[in-house]
ZAMARGU-4260 file (C-alpha; in steps of 0.2 Angstrom, whole numbers, plus 5000, padded with zeros to 4 digits):
<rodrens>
0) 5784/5708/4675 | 5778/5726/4677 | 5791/5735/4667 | 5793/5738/4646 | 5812/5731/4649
5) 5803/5712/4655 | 5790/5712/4645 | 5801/5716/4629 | 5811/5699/4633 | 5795/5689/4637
10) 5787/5694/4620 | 5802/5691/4610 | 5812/5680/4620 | 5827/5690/4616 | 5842/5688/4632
15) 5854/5700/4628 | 5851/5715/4637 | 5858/5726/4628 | 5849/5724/4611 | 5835/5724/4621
20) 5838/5742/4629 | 5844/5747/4609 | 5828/5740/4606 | 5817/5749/4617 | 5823/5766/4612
25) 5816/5763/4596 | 5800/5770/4601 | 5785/5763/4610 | 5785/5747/4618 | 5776/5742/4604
30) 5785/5750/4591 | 5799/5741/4600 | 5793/5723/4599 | 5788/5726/4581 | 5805/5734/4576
35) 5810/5716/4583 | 5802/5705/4572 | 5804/5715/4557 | 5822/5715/4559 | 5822/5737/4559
40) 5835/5741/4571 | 5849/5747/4562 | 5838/5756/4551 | 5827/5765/4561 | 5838/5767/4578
45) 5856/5772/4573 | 5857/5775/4554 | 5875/5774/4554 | 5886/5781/4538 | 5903/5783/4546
50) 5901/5792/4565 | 5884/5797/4561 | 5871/5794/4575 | 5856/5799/4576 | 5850/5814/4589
55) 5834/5820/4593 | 5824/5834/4603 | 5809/5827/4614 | 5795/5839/4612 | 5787/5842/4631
60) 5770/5844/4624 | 5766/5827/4616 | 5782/5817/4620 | 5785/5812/4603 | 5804/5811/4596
65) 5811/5825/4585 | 5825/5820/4573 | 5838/5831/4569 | 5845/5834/4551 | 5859/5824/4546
70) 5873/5840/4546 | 5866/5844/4563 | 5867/5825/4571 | 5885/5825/4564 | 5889/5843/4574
75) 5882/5838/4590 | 5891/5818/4589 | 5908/5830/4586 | 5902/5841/4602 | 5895/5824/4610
80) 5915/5818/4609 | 5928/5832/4612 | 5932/5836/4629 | 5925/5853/4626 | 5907/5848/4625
85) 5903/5864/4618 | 5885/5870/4612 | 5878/5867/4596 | 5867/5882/4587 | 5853/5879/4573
90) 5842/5887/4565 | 5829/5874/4555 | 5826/5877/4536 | 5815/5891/4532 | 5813/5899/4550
95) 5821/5910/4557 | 5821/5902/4574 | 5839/5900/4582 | 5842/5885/4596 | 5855/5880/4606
100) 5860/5862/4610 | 5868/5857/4623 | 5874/5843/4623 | 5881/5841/4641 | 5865/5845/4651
105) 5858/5838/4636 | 5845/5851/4633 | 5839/5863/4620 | 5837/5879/4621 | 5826/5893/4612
110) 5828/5913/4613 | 5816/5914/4627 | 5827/5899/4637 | 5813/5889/4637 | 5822/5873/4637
115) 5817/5853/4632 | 5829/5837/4631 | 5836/5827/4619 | 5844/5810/4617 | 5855/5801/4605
120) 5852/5785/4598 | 5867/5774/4594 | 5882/5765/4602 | 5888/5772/4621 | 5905/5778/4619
125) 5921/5772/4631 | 5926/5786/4641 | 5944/5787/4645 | 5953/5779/4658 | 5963/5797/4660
130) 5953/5812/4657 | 5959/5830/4655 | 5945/5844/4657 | 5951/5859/4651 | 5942/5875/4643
135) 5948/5891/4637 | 5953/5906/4652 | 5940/5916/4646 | 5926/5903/4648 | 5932/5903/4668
140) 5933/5920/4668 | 5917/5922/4661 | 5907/5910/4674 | 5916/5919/4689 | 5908/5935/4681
145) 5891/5927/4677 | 5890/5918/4696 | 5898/5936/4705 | 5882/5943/4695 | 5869/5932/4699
150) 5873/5931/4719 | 5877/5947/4724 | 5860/5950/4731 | 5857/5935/4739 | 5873/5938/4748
155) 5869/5954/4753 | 5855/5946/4762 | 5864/5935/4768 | 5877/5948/4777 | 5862/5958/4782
160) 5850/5951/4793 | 5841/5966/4796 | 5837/5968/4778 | 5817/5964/4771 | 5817/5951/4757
165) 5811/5962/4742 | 5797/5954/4731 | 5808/5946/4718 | 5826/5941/4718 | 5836/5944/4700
170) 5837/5928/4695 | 5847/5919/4680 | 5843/5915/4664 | 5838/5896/4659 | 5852/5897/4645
175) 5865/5905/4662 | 5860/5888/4671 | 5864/5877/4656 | 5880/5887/4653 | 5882/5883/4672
180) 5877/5867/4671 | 5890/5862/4657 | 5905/5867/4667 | 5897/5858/4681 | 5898/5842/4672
185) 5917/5844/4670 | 5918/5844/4690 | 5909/5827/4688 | 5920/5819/4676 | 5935/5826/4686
190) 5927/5819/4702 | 5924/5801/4692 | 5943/5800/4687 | 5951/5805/4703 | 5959/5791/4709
195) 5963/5800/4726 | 5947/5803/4730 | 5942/5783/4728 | 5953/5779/4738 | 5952/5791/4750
200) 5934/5793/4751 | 5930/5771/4753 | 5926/5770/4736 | 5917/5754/4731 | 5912/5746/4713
205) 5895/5756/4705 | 5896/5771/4718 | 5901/5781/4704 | 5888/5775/4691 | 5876/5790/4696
210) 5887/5802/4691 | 5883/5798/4672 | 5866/5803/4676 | 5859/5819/4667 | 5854/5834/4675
215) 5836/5833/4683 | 5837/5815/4686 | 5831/5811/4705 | 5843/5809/4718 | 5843/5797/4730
220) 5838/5799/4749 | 5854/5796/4759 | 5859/5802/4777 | 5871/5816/4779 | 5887/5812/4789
225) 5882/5797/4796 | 5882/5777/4789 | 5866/5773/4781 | 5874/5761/4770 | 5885/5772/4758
230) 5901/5774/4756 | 5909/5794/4759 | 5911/5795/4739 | 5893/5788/4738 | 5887/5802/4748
235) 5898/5815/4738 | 5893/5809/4722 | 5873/5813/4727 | 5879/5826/4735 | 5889/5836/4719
240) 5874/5829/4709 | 5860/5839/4719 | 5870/5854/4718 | 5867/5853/4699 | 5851/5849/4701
245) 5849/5866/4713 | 5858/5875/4697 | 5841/5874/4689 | 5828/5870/4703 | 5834/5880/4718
250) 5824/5894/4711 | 5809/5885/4711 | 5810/5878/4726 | 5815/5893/4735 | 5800/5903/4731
255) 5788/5887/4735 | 5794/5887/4752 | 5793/5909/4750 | 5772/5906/4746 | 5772/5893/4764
260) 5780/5906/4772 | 5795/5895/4771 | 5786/5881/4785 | 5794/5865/4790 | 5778/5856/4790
265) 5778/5845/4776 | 5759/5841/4775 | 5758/5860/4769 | 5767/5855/4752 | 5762/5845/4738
270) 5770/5829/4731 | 5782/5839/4721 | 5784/5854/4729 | 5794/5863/4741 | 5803/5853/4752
275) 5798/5838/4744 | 5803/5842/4729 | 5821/5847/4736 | 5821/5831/4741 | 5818/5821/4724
280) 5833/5834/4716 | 5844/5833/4729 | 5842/5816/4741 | 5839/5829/4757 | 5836/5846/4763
285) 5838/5863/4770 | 5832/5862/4788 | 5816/5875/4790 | 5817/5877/4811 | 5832/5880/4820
290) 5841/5871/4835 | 5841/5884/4848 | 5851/5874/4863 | 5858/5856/4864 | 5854/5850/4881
295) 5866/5832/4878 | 5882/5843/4875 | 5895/5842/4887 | 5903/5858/4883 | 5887/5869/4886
300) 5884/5857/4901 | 5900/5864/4906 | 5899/5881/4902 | 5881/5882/4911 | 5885/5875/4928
305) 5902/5885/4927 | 5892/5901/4927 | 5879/5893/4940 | 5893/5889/4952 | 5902/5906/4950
310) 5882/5914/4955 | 5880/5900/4969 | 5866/5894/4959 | 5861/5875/4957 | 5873/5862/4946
315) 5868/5851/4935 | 5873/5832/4935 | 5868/5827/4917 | 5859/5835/4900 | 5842/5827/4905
320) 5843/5837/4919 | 5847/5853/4913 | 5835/5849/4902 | 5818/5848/4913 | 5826/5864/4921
325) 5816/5881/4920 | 5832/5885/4916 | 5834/5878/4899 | 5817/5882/4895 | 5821/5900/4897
330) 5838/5900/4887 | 5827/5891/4873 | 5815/5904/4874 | 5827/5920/4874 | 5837/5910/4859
335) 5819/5906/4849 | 5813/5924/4852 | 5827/5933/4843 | 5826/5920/4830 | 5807/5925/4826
340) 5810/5942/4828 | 5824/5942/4813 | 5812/5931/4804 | 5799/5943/4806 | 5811/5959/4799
345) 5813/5948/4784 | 5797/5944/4781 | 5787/5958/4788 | 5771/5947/4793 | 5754/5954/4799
350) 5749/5946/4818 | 5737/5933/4808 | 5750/5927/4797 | 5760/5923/4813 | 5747/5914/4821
355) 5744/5905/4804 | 5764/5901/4802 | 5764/5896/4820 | 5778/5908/4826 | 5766/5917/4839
360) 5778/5914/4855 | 5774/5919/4874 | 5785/5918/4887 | 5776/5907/4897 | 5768/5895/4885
365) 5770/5877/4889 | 5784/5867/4880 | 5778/5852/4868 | 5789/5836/4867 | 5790/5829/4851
370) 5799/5812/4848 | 5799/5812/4828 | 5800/5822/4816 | 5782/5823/4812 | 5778/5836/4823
375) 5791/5848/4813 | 5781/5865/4811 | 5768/5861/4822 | 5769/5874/4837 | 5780/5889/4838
380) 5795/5880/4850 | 5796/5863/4856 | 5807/5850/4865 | 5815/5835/4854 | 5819/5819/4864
385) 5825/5804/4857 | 5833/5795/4871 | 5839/5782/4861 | 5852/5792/4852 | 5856/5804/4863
390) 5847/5819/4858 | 5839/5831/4870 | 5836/5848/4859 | 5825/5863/4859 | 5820/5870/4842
395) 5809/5887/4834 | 5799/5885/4820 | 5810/5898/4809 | 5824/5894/4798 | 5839/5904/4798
400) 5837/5912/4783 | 5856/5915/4780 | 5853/5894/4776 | 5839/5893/4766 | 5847/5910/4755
405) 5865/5899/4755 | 5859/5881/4753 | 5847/5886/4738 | 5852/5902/4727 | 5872/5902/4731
410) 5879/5886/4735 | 5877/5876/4719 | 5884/5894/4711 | 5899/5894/4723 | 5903/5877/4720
415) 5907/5880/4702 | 5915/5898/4706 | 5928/5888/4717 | 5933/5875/4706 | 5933/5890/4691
420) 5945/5898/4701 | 5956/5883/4705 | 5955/5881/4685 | 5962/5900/4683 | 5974/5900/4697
425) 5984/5884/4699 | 5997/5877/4687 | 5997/5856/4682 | 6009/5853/4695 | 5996/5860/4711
430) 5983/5853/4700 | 5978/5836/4707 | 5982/5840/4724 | 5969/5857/4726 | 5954/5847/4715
435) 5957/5832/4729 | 5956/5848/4742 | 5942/5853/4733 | 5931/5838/4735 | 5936/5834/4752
440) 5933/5852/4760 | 5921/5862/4749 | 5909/5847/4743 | 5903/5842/4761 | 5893/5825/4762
445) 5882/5836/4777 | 5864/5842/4775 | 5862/5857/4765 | 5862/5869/4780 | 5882/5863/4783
450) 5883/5859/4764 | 5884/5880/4760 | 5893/5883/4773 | 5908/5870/4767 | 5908/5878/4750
455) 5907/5897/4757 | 5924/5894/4769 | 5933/5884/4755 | 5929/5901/4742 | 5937/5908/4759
460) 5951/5900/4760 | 5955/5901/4743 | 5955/5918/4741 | 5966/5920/4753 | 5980/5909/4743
465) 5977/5919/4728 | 5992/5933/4733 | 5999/5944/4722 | 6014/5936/4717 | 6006/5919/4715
470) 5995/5929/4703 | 6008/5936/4694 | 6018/5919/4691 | 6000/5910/4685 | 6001/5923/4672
475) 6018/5922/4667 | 6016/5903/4666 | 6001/5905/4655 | 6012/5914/4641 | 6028/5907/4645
480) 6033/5907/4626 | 6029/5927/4624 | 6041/5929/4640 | 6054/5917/4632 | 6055/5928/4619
485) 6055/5944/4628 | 6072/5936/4637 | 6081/5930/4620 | 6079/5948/4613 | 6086/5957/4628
490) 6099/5947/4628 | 6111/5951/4643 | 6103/5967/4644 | 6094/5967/4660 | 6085/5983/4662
495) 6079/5983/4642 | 6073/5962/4650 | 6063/5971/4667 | 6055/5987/4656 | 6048/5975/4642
500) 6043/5958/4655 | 6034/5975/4665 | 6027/5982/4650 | 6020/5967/4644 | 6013/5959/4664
505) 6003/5977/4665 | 5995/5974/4648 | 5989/5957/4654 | 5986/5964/4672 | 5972/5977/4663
510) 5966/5968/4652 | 5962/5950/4663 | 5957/5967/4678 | 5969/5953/4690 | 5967/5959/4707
515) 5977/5949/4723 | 5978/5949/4739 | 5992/5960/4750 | 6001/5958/4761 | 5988/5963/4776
520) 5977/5951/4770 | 5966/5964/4758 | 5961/5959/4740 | 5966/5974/4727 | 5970/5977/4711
525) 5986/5975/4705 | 5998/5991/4700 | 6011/5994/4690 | 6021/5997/4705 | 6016/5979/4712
530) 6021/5972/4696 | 6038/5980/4694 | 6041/5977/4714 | 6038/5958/4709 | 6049/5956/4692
535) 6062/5968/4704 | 6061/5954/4718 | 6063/5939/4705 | 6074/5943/4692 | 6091/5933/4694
</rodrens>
């Protein structure tokens, strides 16, 4: 009987569990069992006059409950159940103070984005057996924009190898990652209510609970791409869920791991830090070494003994083999050498910082066998073996950067770039059928060094779809009743039809800046020649 929820019902011998857990947000434990006995609930949890419930703000610095004025309670229920969800401002009586609530991260923000959380006290409401998540163009638009923004320079990183990680990285704004955050939440809900999805991904009863969980709340350990007892959509759902998560924490993470020199051993951390941290917000993590040659796999078996024969040099009859080879130990090494060597130009370490990171290499230092992962980030390259499974592998005690950049600072931002774009870019009728696409190629159930990469080929991929033509349709369907009147004036006059439809699809082309991709495959802005070549190509 350790927890406040038992010992509520032992004390007061109440049994329904839901008055209890009414009960219990009262306050205190205390406050709770005397609330009980004096019979305060309705008074002091939900104060209910018409849809009124009560909301507060939790202040970080002593814990205590802050209620909200009546008029603003009443602003942020309305927020709390449109599909919008759109964020509250106030500004208390006789400040000058202005905060925004949010009441989809369910935070509060000030003007220096410092942020603290809130809760609302009263009924749950029913969501919707059907839900329909839409927001205005511009809010897409305006995300794209904000995400392009914020990962340009990771990216450029990313692309470039050779390029030394500067001292600080322009990061976004706490009131960005909310903003991020709330559009996030839609992809959950759409998630929750696609019925494909459960069905395709072996959905069973409560994998979905999670997904009301708020941002920040700690995500279950689970095993990437193989059965540790959850279902696909299990995994997907902790899987979209430390991506929001990484919307607010990657940062942090990511310069923790920057200050160990971005180490895989995990005694170097604290209990909430670095990698164990990613672990708590996201149920896994980035890998910080690098598999530099697979010993088991048949098709390097075959590509080794394919070169051997055409050298006449010695075959080999299985992976175990090759892999007590010198062979082998020199492939790792060469592999493991150009990996330190790019970490290094990133980095720039002195000798002594090398030696303290354990990347100092020699040619013909003697190969450690590990067969666990406890000995990750102890010595500069070593052999894995875990005979059981398999798995014969060498590994250098670097990451490839290009994952720790793409697992942390872009992929929770590309992951609502994607869906954005599918939200600006296909009509109701391709609707359902590129959000199941989205969730079964973009949001990988992989670690989070396969997990980026998912999300940066389906960007890809998408992009691609987006011609120049489909563009101009989405915008034609978008003001379909400005178009039908365009047509019903001109009349059977066709060319007075074809110079006021171009008139009018350039002044949306400008102002939206629509850009598509050609016919060789390039993304440019659109022309007026491009647009009178299309209405010339469709017109009847």
């Amino acid at each position: 009987m350790s927890g406040p929820f038992e010992i509520f019902k032992a004390v007061t011998g109440e049994q329904d569990d839901a008055k209890v857990a009414r009960y219990l947000q009262t306050g205190t434990l205390e406050e709770a069992v005397e609330n009980y006995f004096n019979g305060t609930l309705e008074g002091d949890l939900v104060q209910l006059e018409g849809d009124f419930v009560q909301w507060e703000s939790i202040d970080p610095r002593t814990g205590q409950h802050v209620k909200y004025p009546k008029d603003v309670c009443e602003r942020l229920e309305r927020a709390f159940q449109s599909t919008e969800k759109e964020p509250v401002s106030y500004i208390p009586e006789g400040t000058s103070l202005r905060f925004h609530i949010c009441v989809r991260s369910m935070r509060q923000f000030n003007s220096s984005c410092h942020s603290r959380g809130i809760r609302r006290l009263g009924p749950v409401q029913p969501l919707p057996e059907v839900v329909h998540i839409t927001r205005p163009r511009r809010t897409y638009e305006e995300a794209i924009k904000l995400i392009d923004a914020v990962t340009r320079e990771v990216c450029e990183l990313i692309s470039n190898p050779d390029k030394p990680m500067p001292d600080t990285l322009r990061m976004p704004t706490q009131e960005q990652k909310a903003f991020i955050v709330d559009i996030f939440n839609d992809i959950l809900a759409r998630f929750k209510y696609c019925s494909k999805c459960r069905t395709e991904f072996g959905h069973v009863d409560g994998d979905e609970q999670a997904l009301d969980d708020p941002v920040l709340t700690k995500v279950p350990d689970y095993f990437a791409n193989v059965k540790g007892g959850e279902t696909i959509y299990k995994r997907k759902v902790l899987s979209l869920l430390g991506l929001r998560n990484l919307v607010f924490k990657g940062e942090e993470i990511f310069n923790e791991l920057r200050k160990k020199h971005f180490s895989g051993d995990a005694s170097l951390y604290g209990p909430m830090e670095g990698i164990s941290k990613m672990k708590y917000f996201t149920g896994n993590v980035v890998d910080l070494d690098t598999v530099v040659l697979r010993c088991t796999e048949r098709s390097l078996l075959k590509q080794v003994n394919d070169a051997n024969m055409a050298e006449g040099k010695p075959t080999f009859r299985s992976g175990e083999e090759f892999a007590n080879s010198e062979q082998a130990k020199e492939m790792a090494y060469n592999a493991a050498r150009f990996l330190i060597d790019q970490f290094l130009k990133r980095l720039q370490f002195s000798f002594h910082e090398q030696h303290m990171r354990k990347i100092v290499l020699g040619k013909n230092d003697k190969v450690p066998v590990a067969r666990d992962n406890s000995s990750r980030g102890k010595w500069a390259m070593w052999q894995y073996i875990n005979a059981d499974a398999g798995v014969n592998t060498f590994h250098v005690n670097v990451p490839d950067m290009a994952d720790v950049y793409g697992a942390l600072l872009v992929a929770p931002w590309h992951a609502v770039r994607a869906y954005c774009t599918i939200m600006l870019e296909f009509d109701e009728k391709d609707m359902p059928e590129m959000l199941f696409k989205y969730f079964d190629d973009c949001i990988a159930d992989s670690c989070f060094n396969a997990k980026w990469k998912s999300i940066e080929a389906f960007c890809d991929e998408l992009t691609r779809t987006n011609t120049i033509d489909r563009v101009l349709a989405n915008i034609h369907r978008q003001h379909q009743k400005v178009i039908d009147t365009i047509i019903e004036e001109a009349g059977d006059d066709v060319e007075r039809y074809k110079e006021e439809i171009t008139r009018f699809t350039c002044e949306l082309v400008s102002k939206h800046c629509l850009q598509g991709h050609g016919s060789d495959g390039k993304m440019v802005g659109i022309t007026r020649e491009m647009v009178a070549d299309w209405i010339q190509r469709t017109t009847v």
